[in-house]
C-alpha positions as CSV (number, residue, x, y, z in Angstrom):
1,X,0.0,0.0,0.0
2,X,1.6,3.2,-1.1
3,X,1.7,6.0,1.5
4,X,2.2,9.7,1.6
5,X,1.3,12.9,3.0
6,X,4.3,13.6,4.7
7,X,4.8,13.6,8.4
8,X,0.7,13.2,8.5
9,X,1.3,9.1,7.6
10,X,1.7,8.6,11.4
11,X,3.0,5.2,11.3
12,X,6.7,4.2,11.8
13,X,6.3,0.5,11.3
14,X,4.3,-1.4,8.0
15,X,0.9,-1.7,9.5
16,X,-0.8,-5.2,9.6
17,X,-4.0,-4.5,8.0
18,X,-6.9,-7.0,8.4
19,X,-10.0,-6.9,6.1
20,X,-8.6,-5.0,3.2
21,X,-7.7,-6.5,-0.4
22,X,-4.3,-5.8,-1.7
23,X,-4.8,-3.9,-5.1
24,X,-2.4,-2.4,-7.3
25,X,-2.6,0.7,-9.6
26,X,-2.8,-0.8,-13.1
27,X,-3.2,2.2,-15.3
28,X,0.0,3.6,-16.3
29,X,-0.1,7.3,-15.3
30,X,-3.0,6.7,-13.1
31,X,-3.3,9.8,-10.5
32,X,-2.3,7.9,-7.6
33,X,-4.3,10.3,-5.2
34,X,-7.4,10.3,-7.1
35,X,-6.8,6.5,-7.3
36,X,-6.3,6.1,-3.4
37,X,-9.7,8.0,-3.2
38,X,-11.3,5.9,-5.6
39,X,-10.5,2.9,-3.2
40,X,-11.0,3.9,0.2
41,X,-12.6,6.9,0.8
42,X,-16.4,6.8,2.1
43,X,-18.0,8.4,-1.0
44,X,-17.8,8.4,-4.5
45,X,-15.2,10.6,-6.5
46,X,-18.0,12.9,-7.9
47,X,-19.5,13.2,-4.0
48,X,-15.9,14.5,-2.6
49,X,-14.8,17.4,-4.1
50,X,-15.7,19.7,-1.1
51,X,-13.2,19.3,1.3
52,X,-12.9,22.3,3.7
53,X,-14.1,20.5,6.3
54,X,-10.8,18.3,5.9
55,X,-8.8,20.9,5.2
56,X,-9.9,23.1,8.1
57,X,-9.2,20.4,10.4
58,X,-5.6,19.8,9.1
59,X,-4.8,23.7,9.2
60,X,-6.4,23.8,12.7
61,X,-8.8,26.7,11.7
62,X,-11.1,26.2,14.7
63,X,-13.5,29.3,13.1
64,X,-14.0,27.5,9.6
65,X,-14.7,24.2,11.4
66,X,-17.4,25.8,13.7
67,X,-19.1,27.5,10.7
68,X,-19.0,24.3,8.3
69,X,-20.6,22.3,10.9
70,X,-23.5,24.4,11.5
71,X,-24.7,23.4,7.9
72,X,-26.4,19.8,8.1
73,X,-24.3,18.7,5.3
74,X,-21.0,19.1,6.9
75,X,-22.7,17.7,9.7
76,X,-23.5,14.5,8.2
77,X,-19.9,14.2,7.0
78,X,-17.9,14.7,10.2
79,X,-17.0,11.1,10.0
80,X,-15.9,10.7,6.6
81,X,-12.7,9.1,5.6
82,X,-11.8,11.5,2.6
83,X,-8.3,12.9,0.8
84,X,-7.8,16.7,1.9
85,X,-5.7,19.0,0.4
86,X,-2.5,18.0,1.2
87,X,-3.3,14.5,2.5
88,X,-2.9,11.2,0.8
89,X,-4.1,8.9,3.0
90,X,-8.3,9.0,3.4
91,X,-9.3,9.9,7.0
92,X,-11.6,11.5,8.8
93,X,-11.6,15.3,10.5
94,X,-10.3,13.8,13.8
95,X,-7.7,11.9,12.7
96,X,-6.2,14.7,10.8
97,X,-6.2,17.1,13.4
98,X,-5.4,14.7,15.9
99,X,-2.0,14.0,13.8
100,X,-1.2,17.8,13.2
101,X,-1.6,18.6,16.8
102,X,-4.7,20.7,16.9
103,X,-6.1,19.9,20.2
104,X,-9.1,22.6,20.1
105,X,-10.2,21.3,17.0
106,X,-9.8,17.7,18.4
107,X,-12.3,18.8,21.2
108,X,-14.6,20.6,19.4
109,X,-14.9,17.7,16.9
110,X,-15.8,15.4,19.4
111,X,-18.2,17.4,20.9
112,X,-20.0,17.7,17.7
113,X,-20.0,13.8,17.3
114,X,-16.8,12.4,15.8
115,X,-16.4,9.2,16.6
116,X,-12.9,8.6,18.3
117,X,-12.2,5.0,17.6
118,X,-12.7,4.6,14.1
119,X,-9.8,3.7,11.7
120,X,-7.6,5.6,8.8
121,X,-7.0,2.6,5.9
122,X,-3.6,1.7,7.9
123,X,-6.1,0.8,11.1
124,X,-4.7,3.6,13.0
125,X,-7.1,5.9,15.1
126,X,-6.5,9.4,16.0
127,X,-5.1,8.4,19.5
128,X,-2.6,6.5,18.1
129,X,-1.8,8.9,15.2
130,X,-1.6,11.9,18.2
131,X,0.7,9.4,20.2
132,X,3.2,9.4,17.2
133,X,3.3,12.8,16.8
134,X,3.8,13.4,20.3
135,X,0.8,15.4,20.6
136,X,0.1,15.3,24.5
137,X,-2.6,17.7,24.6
138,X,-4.8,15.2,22.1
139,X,-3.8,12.2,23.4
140,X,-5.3,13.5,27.1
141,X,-8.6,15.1,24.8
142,X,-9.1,11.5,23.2
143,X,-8.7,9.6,26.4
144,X,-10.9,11.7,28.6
145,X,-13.7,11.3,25.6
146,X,-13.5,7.3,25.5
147,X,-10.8,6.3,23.6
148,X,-9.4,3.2,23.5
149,X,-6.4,3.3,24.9
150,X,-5.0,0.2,23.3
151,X,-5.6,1.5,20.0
152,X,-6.9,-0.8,17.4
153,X,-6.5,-4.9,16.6
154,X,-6.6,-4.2,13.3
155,X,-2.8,-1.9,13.6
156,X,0.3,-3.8,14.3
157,X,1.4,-1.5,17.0
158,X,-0.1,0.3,20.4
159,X,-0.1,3.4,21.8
160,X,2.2,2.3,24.6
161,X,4.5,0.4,22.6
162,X,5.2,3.7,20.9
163,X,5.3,6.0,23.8
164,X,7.7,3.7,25.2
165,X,9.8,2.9,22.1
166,X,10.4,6.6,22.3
167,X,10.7,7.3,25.8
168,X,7.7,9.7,26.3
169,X,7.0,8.8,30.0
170,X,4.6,11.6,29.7
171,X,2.4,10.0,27.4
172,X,2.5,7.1,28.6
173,X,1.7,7.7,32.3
174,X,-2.0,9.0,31.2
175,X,-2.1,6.0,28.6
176,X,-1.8,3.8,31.9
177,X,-4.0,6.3,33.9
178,X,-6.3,5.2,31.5
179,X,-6.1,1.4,31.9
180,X,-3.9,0.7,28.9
181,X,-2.8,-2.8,28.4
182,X,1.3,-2.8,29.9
183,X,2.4,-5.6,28.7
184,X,2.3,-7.4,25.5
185,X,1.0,-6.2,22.2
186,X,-2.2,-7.8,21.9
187,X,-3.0,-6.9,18.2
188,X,-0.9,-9.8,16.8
189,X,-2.9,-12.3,18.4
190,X,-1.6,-15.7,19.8
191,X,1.1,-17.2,18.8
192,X,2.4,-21.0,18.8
193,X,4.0,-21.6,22.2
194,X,7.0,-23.1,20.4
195,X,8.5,-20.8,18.1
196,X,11.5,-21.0,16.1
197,X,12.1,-17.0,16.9
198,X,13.9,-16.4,20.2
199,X,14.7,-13.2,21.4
200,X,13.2,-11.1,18.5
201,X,9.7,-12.6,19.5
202,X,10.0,-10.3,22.8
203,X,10.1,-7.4,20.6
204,X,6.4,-6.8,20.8
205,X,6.5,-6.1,24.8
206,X,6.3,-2.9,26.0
207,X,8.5,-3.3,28.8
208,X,11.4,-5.3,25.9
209,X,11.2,-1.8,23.9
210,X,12.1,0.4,26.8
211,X,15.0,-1.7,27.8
212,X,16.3,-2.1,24.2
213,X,16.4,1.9,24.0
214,X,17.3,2.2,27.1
215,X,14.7,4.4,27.9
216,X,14.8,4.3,32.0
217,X,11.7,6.2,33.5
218,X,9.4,4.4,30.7
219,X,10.9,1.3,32.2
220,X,10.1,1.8,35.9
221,X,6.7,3.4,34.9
222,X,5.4,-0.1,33.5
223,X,6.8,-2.0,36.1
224,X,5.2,-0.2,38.7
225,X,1.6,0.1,36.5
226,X,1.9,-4.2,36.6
227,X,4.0,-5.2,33.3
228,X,5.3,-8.9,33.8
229,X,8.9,-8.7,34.9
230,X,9.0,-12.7,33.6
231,X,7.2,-11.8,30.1
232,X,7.6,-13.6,26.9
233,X,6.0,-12.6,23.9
234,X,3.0,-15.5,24.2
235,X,2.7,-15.3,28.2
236,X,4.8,-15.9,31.0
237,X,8.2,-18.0,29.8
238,X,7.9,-21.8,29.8
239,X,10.3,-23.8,31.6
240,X,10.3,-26.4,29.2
241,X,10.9,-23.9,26.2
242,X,14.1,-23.4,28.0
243,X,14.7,-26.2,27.7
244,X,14.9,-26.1,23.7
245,X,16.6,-23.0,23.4
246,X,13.6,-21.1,22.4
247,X,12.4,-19.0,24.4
248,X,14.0,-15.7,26.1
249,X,12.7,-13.7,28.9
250,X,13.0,-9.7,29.7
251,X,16.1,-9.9,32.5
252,X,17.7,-11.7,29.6
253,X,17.0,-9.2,26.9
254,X,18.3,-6.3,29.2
255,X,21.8,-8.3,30.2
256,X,22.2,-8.8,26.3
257,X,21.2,-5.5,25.5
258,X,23.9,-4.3,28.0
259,X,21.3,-2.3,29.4
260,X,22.5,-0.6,32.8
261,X,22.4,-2.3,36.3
262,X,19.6,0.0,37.0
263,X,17.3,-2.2,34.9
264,X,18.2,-5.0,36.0
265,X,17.7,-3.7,39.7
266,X,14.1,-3.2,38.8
267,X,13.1,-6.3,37.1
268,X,14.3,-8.2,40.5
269,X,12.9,-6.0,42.3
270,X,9.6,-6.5,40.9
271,X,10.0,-10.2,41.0
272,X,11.7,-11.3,37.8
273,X,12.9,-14.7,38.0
274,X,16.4,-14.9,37.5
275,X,16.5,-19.2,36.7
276,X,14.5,-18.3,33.7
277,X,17.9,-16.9,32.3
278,X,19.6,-20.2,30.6
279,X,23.0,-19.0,31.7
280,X,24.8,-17.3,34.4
281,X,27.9,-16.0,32.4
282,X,28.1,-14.8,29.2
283,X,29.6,-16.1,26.5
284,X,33.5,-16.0,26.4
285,X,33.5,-15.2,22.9
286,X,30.6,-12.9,22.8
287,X,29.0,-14.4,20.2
288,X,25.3,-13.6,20.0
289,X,25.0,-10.9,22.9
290,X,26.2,-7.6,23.5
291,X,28.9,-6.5,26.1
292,X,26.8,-7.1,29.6
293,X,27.2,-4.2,32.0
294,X,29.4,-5.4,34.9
295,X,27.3,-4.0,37.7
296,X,24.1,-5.2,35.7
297,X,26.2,-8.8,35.5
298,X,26.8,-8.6,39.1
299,X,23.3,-8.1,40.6
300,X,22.3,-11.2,38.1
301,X,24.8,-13.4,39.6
302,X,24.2,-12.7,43.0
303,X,20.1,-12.9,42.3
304,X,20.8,-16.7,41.5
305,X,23.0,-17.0,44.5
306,X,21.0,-15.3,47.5
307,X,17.5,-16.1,47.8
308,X,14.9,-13.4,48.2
309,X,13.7,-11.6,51.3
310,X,10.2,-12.5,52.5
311,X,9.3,-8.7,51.8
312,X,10.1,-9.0,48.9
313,X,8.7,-12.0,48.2
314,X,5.1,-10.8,49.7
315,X,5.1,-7.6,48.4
316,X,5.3,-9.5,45.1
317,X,2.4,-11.7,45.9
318,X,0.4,-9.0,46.5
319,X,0.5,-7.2,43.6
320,X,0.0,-10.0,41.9
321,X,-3.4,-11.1,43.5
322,X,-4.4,-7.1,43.5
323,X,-3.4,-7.7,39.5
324,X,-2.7,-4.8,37.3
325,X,-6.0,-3.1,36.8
326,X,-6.3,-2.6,40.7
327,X,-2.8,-1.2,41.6
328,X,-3.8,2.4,41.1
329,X,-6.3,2.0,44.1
330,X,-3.3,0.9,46.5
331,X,-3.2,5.0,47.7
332,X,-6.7,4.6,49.2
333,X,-6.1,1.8,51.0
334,X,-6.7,2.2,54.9
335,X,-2.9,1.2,54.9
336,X,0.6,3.0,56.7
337,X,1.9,5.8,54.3
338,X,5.1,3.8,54.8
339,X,2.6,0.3,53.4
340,X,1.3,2.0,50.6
341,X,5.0,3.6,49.1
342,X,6.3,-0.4,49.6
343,X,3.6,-1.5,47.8
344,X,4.2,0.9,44.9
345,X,7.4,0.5,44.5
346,X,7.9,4.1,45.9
347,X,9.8,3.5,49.1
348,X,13.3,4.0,47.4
């Protein structure tokens, strides 16, 4: 699927698109926009000439907007996937102010009735689309009006995956404010429990994308919202596929990574298993894994070698029982001040 539009694509991986035929442009010298309109916009060519509405939203003129919509036309339109002036890509009002960072527009347009969960062609919504951009303003607009903070199944990426493949903490603390899924990315649905791919099937984790750009505070922020510290890409990591050499869990994929002791602190401290990791020193020759960190190294080693604290071990157990949707109520509890900061991590 051909793209353009500029920075107003919003996508930074190829989207896995589910329901949509794969058709090529046949006709040499056929317009490609006007052939992209033909295919996947709402109306027919003849019905979508008029396209301030679209064009307003992209330029963020908040005044147009409000006098377009006034007429039942416009009205009747607000959701319609179209090309705009400088667009390529068909989507609707929302989504193209959403991606250009026009948050008054975003909230007038939602009060006014756009939908903020429907799709672009590449199955992204406007949350997702602000998320990329790293318009903050929006993403907090599209949340507070019911988005869905996981995005869509129908785009092979989140909203969370992104903010924390980036490092934008600040997105993605109101992403998990808003119940966003922290762990894996649930879009690509389940996968055989025995795969040939090892480490690279970590890759759609949240907390494996943080670690692998080292991106600290994004780190620690999913760890304390509930991400699995043991995570594999299916689930929890099998003893048995170990066993085979095909599986790999996250305190491996940060000592590989040579990610900084500081993750590796975390991960134990939130109850990472260090026996899941099929070795305890790495390879003399080096082959398949980056330097390891020497501190990081050294709290692995001594992880295997010391049991844990019973603290430890219960504060552990109950986050796990409160499970991830109910840790953000742990502040209310009729607990110690001193309780509540163990429990969240926030006694350090």
């Amino acid at each position: 699927m051909a793209d353009g539009g500029g920075d107003l694509d919003g996508d930074d991986d190829p989207p896995n698109i589910i329901g949509y035929p794969v058709v090529t442009v046949s006709s040499a010298g056929r317009n490609l926009k006007e052939w992209l309109q033909e295919q996947f916009c709402d109306k027919p060519l003849e019905q979508c000439e008029d396209m301030r509405l679209h064009n307003a939203a992209y330029v963020g003129d908040l005044d147009t907007l409000r006098h377009l919509l006034q007429d039942n036309t416009f009205q009747r339109r607000i959701n319609e996937k179209s090309v705009w002036c400088c667009g390529w890509l068909p989507c609707t009002p929302l989504r193209i102010a959403a991606t250009a960072g026009h948050s008054e527009c975003v909230r007038f347009l939602i009060g006014q009735g756009a939908e903020v969960d429907l799709v672009d062609v590449k199955g992204q919504t406007a949350l997702y689309v602000a998320v990329v951009n790293g318009h903050l303003d929006c993403v907090r607009i599209l949340l507070e009006a019911g988005a869905d903070p996981n995005g869509s199944r129908h785009h092979r990426s989140t909203p969370v995956y992104h903010a924390a493949r980036v490092g934008r903490v600040d997105i993605l603390r109101e992403l998990i404010r808003y119940h966003a899924d922290v762990d894996v990315d649930h879009q690509l649905g389940p996968r055989p429990l025995f795969s040939a791919r090892t480490l690279s099937t970590l890759v759609v984790c949240p907390l494996y994308i943080s670690a692998a750009y080292h991106h600290l505070p994004c780190f620690r922020l999913l760890l304390q919202a509930g991400a699995n510290p043991n995570y594999n890409y299916g689930g929890p990591v099998s003893r048995e596929a170990l066993g085979r050499g095909l599986a790999s869990c996250l305190l491996d994929a940060a000592l590989r990574h040579g990610c900084h002791a500081d993750f590796v602190a975390l991960l134990l401290d939130h109850g990472a298993n260090p026996y899941l990791v099929p070795w305890e020193e790495p390879d003399r020759d080096g082959a398949g894994r980056t330097k390891v960190d020497p501190e990081a190294l050294r709290l692995f080693q001594e992880a295997r070698r010391h049991p844990c604290k019973l603290t430890h071990l219960c504060r552990t157990c109950i986050r796990r029982a409160l499970g991830k949707r109910r840790l953000g109520a742990i502040p209310s509890l009729p607990l110690p001040d001193a309780l509540k900061l163990f429990l969240l991590h926030e006694d350090c």
